[in-house]
Gaussian input, Z-matrix of N, CA and C with variables (Angstrom, degrees):
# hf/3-21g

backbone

0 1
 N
 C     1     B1
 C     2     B2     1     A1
 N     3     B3     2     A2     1     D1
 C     4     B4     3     A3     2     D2
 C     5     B5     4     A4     3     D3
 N     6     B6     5     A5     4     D4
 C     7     B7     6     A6     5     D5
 C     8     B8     7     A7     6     D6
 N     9     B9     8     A8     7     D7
 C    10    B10     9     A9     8     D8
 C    11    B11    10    A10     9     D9
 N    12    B12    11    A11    10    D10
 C    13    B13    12    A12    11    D11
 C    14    B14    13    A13    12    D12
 N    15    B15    14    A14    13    D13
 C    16    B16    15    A15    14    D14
 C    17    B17    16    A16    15    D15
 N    18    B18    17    A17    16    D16
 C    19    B19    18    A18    17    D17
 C    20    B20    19    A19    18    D18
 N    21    B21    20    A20    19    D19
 C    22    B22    21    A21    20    D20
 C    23    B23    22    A22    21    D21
 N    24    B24    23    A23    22    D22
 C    25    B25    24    A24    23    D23
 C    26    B26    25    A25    24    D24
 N    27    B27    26    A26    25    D25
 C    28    B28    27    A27    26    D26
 C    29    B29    28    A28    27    D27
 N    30    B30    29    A29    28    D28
 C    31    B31    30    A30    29    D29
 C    32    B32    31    A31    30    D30
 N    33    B33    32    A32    31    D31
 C    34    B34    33    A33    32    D32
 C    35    B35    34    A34    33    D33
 N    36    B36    35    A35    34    D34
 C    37    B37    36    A36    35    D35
 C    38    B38    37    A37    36    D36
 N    39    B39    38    A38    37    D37
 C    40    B40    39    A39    38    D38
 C    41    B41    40    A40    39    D39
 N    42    B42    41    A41    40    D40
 C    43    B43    42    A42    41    D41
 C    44    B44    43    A43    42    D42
 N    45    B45    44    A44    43    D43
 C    46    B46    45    A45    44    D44
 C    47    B47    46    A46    45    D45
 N    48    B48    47    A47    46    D46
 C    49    B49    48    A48    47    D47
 C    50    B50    49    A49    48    D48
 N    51    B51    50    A50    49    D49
 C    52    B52    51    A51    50    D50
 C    53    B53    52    A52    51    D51
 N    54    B54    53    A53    52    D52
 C    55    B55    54    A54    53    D53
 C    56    B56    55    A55    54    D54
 N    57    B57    56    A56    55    D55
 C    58    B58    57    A57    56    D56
 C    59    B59    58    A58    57    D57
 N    60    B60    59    A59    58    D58
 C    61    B61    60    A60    59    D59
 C    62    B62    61    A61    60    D60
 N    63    B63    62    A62    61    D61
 C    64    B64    63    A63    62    D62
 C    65    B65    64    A64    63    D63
 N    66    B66    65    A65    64    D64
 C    67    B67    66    A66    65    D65
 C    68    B68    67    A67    66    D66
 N    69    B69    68    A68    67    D67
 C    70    B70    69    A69    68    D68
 C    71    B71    70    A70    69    D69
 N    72    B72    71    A71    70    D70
 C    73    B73    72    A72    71    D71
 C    74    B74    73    A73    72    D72
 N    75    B75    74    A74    73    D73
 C    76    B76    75    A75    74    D74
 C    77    B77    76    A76    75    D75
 N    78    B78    77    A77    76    D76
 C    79    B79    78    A78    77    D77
 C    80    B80    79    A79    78    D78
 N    81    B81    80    A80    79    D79
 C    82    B82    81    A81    80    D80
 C    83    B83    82    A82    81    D81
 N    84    B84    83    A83    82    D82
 C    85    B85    84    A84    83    D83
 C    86    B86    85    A85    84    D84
 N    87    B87    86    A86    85    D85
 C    88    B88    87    A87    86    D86
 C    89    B89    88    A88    87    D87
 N    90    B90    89    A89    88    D88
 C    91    B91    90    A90    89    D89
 C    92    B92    91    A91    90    D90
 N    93    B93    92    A92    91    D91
 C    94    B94    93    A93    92    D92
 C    95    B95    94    A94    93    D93
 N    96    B96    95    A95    94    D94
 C    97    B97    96    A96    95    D95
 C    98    B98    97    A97    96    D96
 N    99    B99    98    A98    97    D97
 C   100   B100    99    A99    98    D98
 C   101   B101   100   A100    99    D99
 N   102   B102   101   A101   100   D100
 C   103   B103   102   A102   101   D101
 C   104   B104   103   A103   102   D102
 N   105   B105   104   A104   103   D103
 C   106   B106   105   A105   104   D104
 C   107   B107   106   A106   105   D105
 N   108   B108   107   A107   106   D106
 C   109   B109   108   A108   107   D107
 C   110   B110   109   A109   108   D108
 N   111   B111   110   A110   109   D109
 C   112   B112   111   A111   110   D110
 C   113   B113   112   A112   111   D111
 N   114   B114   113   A113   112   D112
 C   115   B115   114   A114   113   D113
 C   116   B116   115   A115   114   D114
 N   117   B117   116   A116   115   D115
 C   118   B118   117   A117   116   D116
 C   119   B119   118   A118   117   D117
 N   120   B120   119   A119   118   D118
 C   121   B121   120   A120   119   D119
 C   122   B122   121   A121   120   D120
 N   123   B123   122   A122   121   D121
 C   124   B124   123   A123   122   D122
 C   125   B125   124   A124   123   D123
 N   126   B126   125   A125   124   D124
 C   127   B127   126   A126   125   D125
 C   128   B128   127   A127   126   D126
 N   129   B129   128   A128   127   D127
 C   130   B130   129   A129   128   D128
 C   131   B131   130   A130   129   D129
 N   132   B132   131   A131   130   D130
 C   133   B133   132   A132   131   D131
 C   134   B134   133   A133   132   D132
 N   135   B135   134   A134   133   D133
 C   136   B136   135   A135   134   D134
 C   137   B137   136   A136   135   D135
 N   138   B138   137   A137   136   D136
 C   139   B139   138   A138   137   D137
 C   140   B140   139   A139   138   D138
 N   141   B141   140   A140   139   D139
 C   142   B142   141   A141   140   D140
 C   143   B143   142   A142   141   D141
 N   144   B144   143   A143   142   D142
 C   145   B145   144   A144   143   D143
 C   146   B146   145   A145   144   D144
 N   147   B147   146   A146   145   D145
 C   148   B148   147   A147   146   D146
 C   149   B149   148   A148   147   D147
 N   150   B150   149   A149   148   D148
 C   151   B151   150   A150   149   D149
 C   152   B152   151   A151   150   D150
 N   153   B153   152   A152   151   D151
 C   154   B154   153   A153   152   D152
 C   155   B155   154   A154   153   D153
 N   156   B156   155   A155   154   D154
 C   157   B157   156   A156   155   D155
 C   158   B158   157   A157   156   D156
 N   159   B159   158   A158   157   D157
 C   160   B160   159   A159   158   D158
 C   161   B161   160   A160   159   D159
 N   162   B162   161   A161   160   D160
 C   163   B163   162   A162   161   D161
 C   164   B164   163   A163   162   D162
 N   165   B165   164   A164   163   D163
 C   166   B166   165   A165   164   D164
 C   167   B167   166   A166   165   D165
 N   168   B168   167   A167   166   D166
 C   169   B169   168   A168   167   D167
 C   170   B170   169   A169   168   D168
 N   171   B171   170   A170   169   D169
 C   172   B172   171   A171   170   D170
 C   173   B173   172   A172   171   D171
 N   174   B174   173   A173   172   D172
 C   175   B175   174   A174   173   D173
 C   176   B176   175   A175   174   D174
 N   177   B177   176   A176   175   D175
 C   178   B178   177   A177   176   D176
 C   179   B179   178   A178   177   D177
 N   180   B180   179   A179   178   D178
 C   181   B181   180   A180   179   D179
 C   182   B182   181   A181   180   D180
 N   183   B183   182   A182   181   D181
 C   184   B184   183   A183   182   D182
 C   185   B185   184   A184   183   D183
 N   186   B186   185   A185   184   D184
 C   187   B187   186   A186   185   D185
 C   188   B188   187   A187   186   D186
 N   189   B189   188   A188   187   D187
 C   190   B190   189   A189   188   D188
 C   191   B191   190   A190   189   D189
 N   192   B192   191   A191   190   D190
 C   193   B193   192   A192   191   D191
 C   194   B194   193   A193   192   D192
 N   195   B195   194   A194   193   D193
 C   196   B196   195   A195   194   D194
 C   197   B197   196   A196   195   D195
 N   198   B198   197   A197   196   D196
 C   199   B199   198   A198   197   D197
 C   200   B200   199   A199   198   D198
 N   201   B201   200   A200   199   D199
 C   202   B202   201   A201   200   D200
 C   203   B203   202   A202   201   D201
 N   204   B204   203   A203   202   D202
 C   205   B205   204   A204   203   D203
 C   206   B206   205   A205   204   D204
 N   207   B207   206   A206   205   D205
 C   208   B208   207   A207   206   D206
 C   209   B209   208   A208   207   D207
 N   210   B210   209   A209   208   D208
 C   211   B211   210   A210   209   D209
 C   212   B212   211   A211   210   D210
 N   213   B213   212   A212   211   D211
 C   214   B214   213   A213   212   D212
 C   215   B215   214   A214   213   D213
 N   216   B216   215   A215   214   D214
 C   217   B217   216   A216   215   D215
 C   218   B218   217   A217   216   D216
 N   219   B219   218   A218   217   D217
 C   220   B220   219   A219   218   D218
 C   221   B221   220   A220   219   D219
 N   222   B222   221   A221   220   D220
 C   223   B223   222   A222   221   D221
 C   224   B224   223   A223   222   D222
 N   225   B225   224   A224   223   D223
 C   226   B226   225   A225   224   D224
 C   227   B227   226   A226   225   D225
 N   228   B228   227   A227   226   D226
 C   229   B229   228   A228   227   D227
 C   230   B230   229   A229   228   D228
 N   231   B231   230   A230   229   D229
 C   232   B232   231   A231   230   D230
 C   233   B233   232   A232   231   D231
 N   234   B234   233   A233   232   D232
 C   235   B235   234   A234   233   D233
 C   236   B236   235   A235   234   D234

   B1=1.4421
   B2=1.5179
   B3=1.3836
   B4=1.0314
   B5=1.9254
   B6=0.9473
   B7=1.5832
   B8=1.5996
   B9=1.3577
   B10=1.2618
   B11=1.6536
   B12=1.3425
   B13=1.1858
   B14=1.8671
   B15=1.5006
   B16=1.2655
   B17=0.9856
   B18=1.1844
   B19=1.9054
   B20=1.5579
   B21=1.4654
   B22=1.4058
   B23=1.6422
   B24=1.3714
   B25=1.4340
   B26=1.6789
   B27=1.1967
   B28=1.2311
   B29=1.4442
   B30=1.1588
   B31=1.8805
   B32=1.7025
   B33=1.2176
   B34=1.7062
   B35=1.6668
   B36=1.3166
   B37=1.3445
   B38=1.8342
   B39=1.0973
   B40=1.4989
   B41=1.7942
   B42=1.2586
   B43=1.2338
   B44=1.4730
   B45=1.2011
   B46=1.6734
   B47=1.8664
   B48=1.6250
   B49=1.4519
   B50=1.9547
   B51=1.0431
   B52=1.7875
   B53=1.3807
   B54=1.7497
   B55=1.6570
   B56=0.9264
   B57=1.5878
   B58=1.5262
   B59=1.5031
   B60=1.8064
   B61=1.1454
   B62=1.6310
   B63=1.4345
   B64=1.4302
   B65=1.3896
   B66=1.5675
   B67=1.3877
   B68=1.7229
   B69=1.4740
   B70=1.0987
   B71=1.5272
   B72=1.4935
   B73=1.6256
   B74=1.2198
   B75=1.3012
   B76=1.8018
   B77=1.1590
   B78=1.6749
   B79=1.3280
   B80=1.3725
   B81=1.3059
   B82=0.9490
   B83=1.4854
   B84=1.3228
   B85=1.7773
   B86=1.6635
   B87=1.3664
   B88=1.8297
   B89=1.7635
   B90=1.3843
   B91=1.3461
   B92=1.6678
   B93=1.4406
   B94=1.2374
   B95=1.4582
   B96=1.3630
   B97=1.8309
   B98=1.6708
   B99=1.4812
   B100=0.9021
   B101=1.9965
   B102=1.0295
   B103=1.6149
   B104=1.6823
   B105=2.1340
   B106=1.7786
   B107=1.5515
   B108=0.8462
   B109=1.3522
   B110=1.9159
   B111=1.4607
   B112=1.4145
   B113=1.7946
   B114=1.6884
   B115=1.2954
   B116=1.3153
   B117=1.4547
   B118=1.5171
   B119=1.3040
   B120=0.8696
   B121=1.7774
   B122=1.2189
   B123=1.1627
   B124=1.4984
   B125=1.7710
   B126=1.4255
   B127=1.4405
   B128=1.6318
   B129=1.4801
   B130=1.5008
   B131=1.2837
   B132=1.2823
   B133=1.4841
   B134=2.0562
   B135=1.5579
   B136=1.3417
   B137=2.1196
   B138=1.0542
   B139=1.4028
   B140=1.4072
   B141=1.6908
   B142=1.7618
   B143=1.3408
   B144=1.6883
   B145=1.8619
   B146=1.2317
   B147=1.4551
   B148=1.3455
   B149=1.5343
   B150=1.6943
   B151=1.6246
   B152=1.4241
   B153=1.4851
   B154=1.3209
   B155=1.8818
   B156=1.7011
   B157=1.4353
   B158=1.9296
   B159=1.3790
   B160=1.2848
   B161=1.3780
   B162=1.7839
   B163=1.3082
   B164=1.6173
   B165=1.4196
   B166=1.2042
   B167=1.7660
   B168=1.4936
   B169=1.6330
   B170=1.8257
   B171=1.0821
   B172=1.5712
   B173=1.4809
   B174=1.0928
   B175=1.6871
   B176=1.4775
   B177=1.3977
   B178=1.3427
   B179=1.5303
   B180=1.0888
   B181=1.6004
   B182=1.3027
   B183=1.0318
   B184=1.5814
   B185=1.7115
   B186=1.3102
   B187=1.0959
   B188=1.9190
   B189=1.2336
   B190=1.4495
   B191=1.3340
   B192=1.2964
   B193=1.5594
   B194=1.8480
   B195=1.2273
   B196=1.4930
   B197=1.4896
   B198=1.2540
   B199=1.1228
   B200=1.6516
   B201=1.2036
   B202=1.7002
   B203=1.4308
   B204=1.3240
   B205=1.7055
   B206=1.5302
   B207=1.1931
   B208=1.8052
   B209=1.4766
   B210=1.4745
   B211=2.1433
   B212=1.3001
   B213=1.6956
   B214=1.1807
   B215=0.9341
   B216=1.9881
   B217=1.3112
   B218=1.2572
   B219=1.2865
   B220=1.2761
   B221=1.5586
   B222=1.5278
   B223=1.6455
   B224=1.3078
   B225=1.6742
   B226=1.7152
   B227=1.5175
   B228=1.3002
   B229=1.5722
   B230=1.5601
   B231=1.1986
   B232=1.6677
   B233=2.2497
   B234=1.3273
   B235=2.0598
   B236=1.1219
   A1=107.92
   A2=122.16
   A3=124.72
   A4=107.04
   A5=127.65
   A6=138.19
   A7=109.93
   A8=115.47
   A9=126.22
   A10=103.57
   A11=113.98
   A12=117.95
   A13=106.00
   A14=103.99
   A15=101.29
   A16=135.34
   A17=119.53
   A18=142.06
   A19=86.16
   A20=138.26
   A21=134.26
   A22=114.37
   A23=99.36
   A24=96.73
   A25=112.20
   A26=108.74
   A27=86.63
   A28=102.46
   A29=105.19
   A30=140.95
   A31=88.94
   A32=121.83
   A33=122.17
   A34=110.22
   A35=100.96
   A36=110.40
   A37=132.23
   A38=117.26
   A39=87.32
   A40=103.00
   A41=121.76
   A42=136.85
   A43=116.27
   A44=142.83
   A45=122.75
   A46=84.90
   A47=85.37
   A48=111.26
   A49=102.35
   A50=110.97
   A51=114.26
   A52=125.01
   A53=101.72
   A54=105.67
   A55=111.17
   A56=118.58
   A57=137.23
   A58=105.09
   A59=99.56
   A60=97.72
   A61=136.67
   A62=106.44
   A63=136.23
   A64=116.94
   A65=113.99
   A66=116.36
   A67=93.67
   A68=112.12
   A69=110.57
   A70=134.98
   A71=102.04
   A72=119.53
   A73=124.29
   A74=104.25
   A75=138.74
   A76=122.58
   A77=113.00
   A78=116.15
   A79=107.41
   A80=158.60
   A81=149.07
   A82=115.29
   A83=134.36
   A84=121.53
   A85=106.96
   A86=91.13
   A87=130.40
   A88=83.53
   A89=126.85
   A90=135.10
   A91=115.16
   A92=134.09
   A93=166.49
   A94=115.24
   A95=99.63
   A96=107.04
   A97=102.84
   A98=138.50
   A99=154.10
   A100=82.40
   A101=130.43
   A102=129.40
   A103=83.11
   A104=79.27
   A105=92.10
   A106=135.51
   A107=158.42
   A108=145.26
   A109=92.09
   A110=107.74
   A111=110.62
   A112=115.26
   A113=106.21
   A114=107.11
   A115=134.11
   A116=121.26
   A117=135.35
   A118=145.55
   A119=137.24
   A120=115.29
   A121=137.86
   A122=126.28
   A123=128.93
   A124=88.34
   A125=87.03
   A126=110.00
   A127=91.26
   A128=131.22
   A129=120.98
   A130=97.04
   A131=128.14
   A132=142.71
   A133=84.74
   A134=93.82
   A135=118.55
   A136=89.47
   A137=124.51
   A138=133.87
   A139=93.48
   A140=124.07
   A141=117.63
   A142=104.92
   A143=99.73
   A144=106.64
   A145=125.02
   A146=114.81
   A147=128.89
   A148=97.68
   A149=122.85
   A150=96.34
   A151=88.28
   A152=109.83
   A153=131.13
   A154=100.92
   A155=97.73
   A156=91.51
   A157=111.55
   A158=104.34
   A159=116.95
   A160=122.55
   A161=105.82
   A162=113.44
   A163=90.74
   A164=140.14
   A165=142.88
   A166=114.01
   A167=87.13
   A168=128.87
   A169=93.73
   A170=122.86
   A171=138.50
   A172=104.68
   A173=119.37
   A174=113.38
   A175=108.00
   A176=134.41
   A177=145.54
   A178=117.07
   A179=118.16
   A180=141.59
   A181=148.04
   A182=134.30
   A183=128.26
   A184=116.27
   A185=118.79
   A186=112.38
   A187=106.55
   A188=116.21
   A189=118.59
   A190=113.42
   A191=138.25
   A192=132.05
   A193=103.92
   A194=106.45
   A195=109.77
   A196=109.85
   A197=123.28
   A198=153.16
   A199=90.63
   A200=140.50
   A201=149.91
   A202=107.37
   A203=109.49
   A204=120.16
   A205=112.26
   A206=124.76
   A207=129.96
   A208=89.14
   A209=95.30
   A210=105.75
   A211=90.15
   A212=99.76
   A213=122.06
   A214=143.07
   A215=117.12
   A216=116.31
   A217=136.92
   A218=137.00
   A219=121.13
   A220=120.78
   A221=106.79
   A222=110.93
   A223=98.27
   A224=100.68
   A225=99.99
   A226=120.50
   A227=101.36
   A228=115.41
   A229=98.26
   A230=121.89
   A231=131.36
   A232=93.81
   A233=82.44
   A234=85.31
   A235=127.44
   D1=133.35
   D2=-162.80
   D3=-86.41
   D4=177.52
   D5=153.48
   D6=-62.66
   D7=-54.78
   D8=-177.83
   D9=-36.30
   D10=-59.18
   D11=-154.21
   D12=-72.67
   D13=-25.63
   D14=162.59
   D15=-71.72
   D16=-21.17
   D17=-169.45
   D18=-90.99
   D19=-58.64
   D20=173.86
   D21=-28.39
   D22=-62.61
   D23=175.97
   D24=-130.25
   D25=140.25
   D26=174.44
   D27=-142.08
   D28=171.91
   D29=174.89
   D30=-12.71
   D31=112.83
   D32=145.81
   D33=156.24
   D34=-157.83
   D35=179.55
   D36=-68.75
   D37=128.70
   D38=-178.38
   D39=-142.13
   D40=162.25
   D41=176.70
   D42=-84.82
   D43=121.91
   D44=173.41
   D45=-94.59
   D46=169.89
   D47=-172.78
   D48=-58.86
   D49=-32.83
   D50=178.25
   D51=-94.62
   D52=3.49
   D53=164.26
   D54=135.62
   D55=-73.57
   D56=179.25
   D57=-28.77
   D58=130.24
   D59=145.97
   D60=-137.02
   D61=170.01
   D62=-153.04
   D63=-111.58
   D64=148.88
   D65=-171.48
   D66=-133.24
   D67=105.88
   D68=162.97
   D69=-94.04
   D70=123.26
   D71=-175.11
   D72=-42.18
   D73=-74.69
   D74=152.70
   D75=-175.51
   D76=-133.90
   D77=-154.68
   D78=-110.76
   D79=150.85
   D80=171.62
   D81=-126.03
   D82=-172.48
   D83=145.23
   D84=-150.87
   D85=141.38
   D86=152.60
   D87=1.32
   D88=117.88
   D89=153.50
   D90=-58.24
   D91=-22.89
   D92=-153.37
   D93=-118.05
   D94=-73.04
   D95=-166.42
   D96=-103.55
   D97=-8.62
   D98=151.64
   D99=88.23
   D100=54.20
   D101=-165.09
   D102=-126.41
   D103=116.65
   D104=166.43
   D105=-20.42
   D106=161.33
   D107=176.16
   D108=-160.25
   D109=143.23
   D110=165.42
   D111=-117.49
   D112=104.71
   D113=155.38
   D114=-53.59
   D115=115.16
   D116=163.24
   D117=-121.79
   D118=109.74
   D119=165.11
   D120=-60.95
   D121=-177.60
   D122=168.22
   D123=-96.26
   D124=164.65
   D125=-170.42
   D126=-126.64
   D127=68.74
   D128=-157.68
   D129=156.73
   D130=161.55
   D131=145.24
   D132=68.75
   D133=-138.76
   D134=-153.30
   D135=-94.22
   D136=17.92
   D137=165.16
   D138=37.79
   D139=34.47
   D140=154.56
   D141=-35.00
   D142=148.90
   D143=150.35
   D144=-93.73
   D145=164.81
   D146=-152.45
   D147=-128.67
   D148=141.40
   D149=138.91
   D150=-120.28
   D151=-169.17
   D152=177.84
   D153=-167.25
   D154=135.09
   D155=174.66
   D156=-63.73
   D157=154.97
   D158=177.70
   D159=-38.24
   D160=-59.19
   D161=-152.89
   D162=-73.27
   D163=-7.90
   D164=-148.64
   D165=-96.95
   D166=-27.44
   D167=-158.52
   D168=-88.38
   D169=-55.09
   D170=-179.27
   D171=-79.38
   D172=-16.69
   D173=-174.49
   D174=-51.99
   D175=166.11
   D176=130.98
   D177=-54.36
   D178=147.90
   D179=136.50
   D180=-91.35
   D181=101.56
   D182=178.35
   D183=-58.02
   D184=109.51
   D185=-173.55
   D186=-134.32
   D187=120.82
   D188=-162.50
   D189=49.56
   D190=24.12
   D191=-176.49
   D192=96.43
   D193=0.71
   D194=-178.47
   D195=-103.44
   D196=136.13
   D197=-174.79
   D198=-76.63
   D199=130.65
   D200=167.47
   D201=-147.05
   D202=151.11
   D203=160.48
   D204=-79.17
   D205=136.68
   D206=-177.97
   D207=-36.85
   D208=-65.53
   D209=-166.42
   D210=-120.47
   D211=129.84
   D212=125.15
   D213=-94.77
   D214=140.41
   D215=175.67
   D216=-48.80
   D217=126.61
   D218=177.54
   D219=-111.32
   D220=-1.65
   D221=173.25
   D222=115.47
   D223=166.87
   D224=-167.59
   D225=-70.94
   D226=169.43
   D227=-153.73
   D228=-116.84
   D229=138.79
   D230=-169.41
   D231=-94.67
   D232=99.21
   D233=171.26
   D234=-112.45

């Protein structure tokens, strides 16, 4: 696992594009394909964990004609 991928995302709070928010752990990888994966919780409800591959996690969204990140950062997270 590279640095990059930590510096991409890192350790804290984040917004998804539909509201919810999330507390990401870190980085993990694919037991199989060794493919980044980002551990998270919900920040809400029963605070299940999540992964999601990386590149999936950093993508854009089209939202009203606006260009957005899925998650945005919102700064560090108290764990």
């Amino acid at each position: 696992m590279s640095d990059s991928s930590q510096q991409q995302v890192p350790a804290g709070r984040y917004r998804h594009y539909k509201g919810p928010e999330y507390v990401v752990l870190g980085i993990a990888r694919h037991s199989e394909t060794e493919e980044p994966m980002v551990v998270y919780r919900k920040d809400y409800g029963d605070q299940s964990l999540w992964v999601r591959p990386l590149a999936m996690f950093v993508e854009s969204v089209i939202i009203e004609g606006q260009e957005e990140p899925r998650f945005k950062y919102l700064g560090p997270a108290a764990f």
